[in-house]
C-alpha positions as CSV (number, residue, x, y, z in Angstrom):
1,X,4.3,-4.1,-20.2
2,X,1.4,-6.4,-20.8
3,X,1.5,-9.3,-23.5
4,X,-2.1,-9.6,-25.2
5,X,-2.0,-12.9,-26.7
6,X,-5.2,-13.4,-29.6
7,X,-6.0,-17.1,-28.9
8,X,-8.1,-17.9,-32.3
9,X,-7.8,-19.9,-35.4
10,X,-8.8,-16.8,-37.8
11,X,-7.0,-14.1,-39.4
12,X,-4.7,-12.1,-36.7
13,X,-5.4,-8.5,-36.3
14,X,-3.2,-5.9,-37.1
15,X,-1.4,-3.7,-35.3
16,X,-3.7,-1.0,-35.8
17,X,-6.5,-2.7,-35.2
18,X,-5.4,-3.2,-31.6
19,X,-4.5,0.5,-31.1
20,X,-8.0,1.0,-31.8
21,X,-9.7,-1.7,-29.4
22,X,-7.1,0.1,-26.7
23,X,-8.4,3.7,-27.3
24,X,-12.3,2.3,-27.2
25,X,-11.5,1.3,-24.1
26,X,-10.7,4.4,-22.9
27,X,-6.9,4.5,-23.7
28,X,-5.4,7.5,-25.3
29,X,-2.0,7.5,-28.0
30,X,-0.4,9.3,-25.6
31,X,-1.3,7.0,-22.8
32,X,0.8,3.9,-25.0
33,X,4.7,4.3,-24.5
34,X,5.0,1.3,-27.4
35,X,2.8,-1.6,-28.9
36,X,5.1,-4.6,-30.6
37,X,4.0,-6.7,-32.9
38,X,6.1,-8.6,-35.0
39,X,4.6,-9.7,-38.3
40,X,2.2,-12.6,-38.5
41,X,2.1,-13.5,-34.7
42,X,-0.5,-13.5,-32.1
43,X,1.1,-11.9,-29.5
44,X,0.8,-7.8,-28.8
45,X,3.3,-6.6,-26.2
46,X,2.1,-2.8,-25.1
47,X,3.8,-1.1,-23.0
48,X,2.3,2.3,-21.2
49,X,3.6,5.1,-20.4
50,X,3.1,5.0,-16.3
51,X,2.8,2.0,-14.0
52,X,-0.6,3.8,-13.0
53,X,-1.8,3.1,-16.4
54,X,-0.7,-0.3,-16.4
55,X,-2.6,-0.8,-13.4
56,X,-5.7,0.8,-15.0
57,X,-5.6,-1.8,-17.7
58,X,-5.4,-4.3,-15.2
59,X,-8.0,-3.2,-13.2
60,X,-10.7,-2.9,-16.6
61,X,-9.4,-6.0,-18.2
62,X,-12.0,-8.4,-16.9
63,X,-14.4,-6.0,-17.5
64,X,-13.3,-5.6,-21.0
65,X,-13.1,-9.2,-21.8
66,X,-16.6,-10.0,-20.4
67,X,-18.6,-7.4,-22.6
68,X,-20.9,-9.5,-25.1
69,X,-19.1,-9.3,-28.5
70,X,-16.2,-7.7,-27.4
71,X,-13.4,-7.7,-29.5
72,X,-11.2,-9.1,-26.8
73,X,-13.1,-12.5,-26.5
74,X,-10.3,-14.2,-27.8
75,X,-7.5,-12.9,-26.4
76,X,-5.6,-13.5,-23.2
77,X,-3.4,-10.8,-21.1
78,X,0.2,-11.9,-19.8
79,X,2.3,-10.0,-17.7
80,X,5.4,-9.4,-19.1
81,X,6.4,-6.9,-16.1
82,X,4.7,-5.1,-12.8
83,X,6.2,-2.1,-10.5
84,X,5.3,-4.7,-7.8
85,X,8.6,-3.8,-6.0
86,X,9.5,-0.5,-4.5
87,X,12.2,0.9,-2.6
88,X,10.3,2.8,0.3
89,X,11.3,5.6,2.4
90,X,9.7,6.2,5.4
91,X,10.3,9.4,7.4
92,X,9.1,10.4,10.5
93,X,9.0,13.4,12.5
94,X,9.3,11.8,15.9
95,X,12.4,9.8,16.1
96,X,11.2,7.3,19.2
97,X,8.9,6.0,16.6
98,X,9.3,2.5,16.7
99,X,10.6,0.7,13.3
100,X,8.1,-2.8,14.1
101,X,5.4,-0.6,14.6
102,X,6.1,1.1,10.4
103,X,6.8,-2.7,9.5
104,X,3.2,-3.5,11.4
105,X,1.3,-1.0,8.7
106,X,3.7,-1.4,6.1
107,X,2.7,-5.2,5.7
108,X,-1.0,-4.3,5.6
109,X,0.0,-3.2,1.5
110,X,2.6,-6.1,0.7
111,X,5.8,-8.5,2.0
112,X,8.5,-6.3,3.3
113,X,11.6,-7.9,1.6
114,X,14.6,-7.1,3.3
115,X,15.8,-5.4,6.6
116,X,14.8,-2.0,7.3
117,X,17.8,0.6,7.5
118,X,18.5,4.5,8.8
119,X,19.3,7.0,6.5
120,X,22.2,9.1,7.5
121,X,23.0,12.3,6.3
122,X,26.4,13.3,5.3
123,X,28.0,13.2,8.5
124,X,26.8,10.3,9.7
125,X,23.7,11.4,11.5
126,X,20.4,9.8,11.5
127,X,17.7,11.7,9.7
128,X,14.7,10.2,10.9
129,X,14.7,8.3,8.2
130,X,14.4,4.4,7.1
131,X,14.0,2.5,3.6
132,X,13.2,-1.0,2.5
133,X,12.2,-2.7,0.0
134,X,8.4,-3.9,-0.8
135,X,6.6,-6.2,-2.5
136,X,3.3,-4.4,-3.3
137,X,0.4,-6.8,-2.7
138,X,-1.6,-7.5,-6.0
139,X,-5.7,-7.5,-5.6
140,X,-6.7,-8.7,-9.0
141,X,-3.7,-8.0,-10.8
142,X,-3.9,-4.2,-9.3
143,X,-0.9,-3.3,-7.0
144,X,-2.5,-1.7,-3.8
145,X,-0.2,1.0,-3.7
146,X,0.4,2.5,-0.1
147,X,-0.7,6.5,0.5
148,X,1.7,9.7,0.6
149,X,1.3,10.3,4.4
150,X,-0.4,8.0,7.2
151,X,-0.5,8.0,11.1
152,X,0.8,6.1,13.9
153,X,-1.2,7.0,17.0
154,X,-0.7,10.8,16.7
155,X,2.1,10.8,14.8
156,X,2.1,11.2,11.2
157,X,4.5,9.2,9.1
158,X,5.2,10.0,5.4
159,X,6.1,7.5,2.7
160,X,7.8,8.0,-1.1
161,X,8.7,5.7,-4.1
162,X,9.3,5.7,-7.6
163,X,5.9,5.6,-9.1
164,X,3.8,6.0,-6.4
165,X,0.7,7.7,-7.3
166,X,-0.9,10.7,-5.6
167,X,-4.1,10.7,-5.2
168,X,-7.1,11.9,-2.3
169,X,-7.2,9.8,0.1
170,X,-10.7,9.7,0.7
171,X,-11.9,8.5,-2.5
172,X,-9.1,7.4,-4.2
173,X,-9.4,9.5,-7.6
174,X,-6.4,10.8,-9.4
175,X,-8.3,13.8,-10.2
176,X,-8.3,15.8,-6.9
177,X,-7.0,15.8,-3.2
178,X,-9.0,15.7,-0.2
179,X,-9.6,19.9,-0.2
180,X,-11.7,19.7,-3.0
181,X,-13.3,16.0,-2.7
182,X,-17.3,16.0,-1.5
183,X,-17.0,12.4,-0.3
184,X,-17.9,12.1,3.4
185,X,-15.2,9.8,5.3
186,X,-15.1,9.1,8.9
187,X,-12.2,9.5,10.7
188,X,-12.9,7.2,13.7
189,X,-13.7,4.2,11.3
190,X,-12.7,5.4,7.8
191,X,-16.1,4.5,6.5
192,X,-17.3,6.3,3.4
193,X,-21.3,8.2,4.6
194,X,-20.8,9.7,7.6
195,X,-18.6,11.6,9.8
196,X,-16.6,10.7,13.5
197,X,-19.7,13.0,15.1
198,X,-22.1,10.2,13.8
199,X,-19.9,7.5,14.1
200,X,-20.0,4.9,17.3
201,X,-16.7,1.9,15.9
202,X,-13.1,2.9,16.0
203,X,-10.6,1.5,13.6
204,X,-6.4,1.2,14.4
205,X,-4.2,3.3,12.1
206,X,-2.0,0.6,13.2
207,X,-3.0,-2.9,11.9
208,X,-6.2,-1.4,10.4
209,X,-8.8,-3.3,12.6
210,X,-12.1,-2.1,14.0
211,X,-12.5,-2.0,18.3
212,X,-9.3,-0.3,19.5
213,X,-7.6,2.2,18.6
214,X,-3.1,2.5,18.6
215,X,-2.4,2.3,22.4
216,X,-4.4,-1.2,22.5
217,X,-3.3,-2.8,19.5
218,X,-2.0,-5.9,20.2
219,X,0.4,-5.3,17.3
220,X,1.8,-1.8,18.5
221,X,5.7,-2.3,20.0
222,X,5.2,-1.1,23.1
223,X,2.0,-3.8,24.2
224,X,4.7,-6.4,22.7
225,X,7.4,-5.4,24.8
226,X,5.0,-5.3,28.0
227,X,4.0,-8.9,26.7
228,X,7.6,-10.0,26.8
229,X,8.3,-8.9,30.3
230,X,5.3,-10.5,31.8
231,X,5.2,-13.7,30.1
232,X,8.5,-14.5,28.2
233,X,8.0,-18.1,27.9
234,X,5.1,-17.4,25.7
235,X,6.6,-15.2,23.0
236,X,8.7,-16.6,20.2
237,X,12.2,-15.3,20.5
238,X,13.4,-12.3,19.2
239,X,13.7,-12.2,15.1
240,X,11.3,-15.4,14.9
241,X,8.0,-13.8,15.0
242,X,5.5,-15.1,12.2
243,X,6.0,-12.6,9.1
244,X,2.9,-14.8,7.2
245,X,0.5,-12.4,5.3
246,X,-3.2,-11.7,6.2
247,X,-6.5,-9.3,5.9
248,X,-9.2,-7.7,7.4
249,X,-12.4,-8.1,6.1
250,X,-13.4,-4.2,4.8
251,X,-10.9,-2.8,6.2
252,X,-7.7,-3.4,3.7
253,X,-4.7,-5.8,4.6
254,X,-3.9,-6.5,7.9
255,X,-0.9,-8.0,9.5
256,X,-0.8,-11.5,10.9
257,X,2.9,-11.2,12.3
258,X,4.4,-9.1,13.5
259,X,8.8,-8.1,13.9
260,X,8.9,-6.4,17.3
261,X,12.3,-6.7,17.7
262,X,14.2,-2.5,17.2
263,X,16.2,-2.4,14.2
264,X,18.1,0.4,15.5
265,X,22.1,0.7,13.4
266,X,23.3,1.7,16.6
267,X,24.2,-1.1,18.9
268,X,24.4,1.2,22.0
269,X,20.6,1.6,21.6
270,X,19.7,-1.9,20.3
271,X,16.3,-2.4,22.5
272,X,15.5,0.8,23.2
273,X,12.2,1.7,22.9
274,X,10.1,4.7,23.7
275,X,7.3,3.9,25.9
276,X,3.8,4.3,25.5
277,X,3.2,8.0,24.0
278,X,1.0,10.0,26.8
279,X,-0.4,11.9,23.1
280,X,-1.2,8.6,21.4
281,X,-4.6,8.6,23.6
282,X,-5.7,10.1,20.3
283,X,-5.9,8.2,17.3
284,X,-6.8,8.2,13.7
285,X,-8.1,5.0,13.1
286,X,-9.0,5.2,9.2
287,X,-6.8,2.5,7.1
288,X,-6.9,5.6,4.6
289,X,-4.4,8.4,6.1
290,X,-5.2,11.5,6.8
291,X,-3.9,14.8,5.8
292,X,-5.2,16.4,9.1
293,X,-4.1,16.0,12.6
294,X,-6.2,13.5,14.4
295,X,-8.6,14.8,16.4
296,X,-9.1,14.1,20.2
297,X,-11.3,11.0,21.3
């Protein structure tokens, strides 16, 4: 829900007169779960009927405001509430995946809030699984919501939560998956224009930075843990590593701490960590995930 507050000394508009600025700006009846407006006041509280159409108000707002004469000069937008914070699922289909490495790329889109946990099944038995909850981070009043499916080194990782949208992940649209999208994206550095053939730079699926690719990333787990052995008066202890946010220039969010230390529910294989994957010599280094296999580099 968004409050739209008219800030003038006139007459207040009515109620239908603000249904009709909202469909000139490209807003549909269908699109509006409610609109508010009690008698007299100067305050509209709309509320949509997806969070993906709340964020497209916020995304056009400024726009809309900043239009000479526009009939929204006056007024002011207040959030009243944001989907900012999800309950994610993460599930993986290699269980040696390490849990700092997800909470490595899952910072890149927002604060993780609270201690990562397995999902067991029925009898006790881990799934693969894990779930936490998020803090989406807010560009411009625009939750950057993360994508279905991504990868870790070669290993694909998918993710789930109410109101996440779906949408191709090499444009962004709403209005078609990759299969039927003409937009060329490269899958070494996840630039739009060209493809890997033409392409010389190589971006981390990890942290989402351009010049390595998973096995060298400073952030992955397993260059951590080799770290720690060799020089463990220089790391911070375990549990006490900077979780401070922080962003790559072009290439979306990336992290600026990392938690290293396994969050595994099962004390007998607290540490454990699977070492460097022979297969993770290939990488898909686009910050956008892909719904192919990577390819060998």
């Amino acid at each position: 829900m968004v409050r739209l507050v008219e800030g003038g000394e006139g007459p207040v508009p009515d109620r239908r007169a603000v249904v009709a600025w909202l469909k000139d700006t490209g807003f549909l009846p269908v699109d509006l779960y409610a609109l508010i407006h009690l008698g007299g006041a100067r305050e509209f509280d709309v509320s949509f009927l997806t969070p993906q159409l709340l964020d497209r108000f916020w995304a056009g707002w400024d726009a809309a405001r900043m239009v000479k004469d526009s009939v929204w000069e006056g007024f002011s937008a207040v959030p009243v509430s944001r989907q900012g914070v999800k309950r994610v699922t993460f599930l993986t289909g290699n269980e040696s995946n390490p849990i700092a490495d997800i909470l490595v790329w899952a910072r890149r889109y927002g604060e993780v809030k609270t201690t990562p946990q397995k999902i067991l099944d029925e009898d006790g038995i881990w799934t693969g699984g894990w779930t936490l909850t998020l803090q989406l981070r807010e560009i411009r009043g625009v939750a950057q919501h993360l994508p279905t499916s991504f990868f870790i080194g070669a290993d694909r990782v998918t993710c789930f939560y109410a109101g996440q949208p779906r949408v191709c992940f090499k444009c962004g649209s709403p209005r078609h998956f990759s299969n039927a999208c003409e937009v060329l994206r490269c899958t070494l550095c996840g630039a739009v224009g060209h493809l890997r053939d033409r392409c010389g730079h190589i971006r981390c699926n990890l942290c989402g930075e351009l010049g390595h690719a998973y096995r060298s990333c400073p952030y992955a787990a397993h260059n951590l843990e080799e770290l720690w052995r060799d020089e463990p008066r220089e790391m911070p202890p375990p549990g006490e590593c900077d979780a401070a946010g922080g962003g790559a220039a072009g290439a979306g969010p990336s992290p600026s701490g990392t938690t290293w230390v396994t969050m595994d529910a099962d004390p007998g294989r607290a540490g454990e960590r699977a070492a460097p994957r022979g297969s993770s010599t290939t990488d898909t280094p686009s910050p956008h995930p892909q719904t192919q296999a990577p390819a060998t580099r």
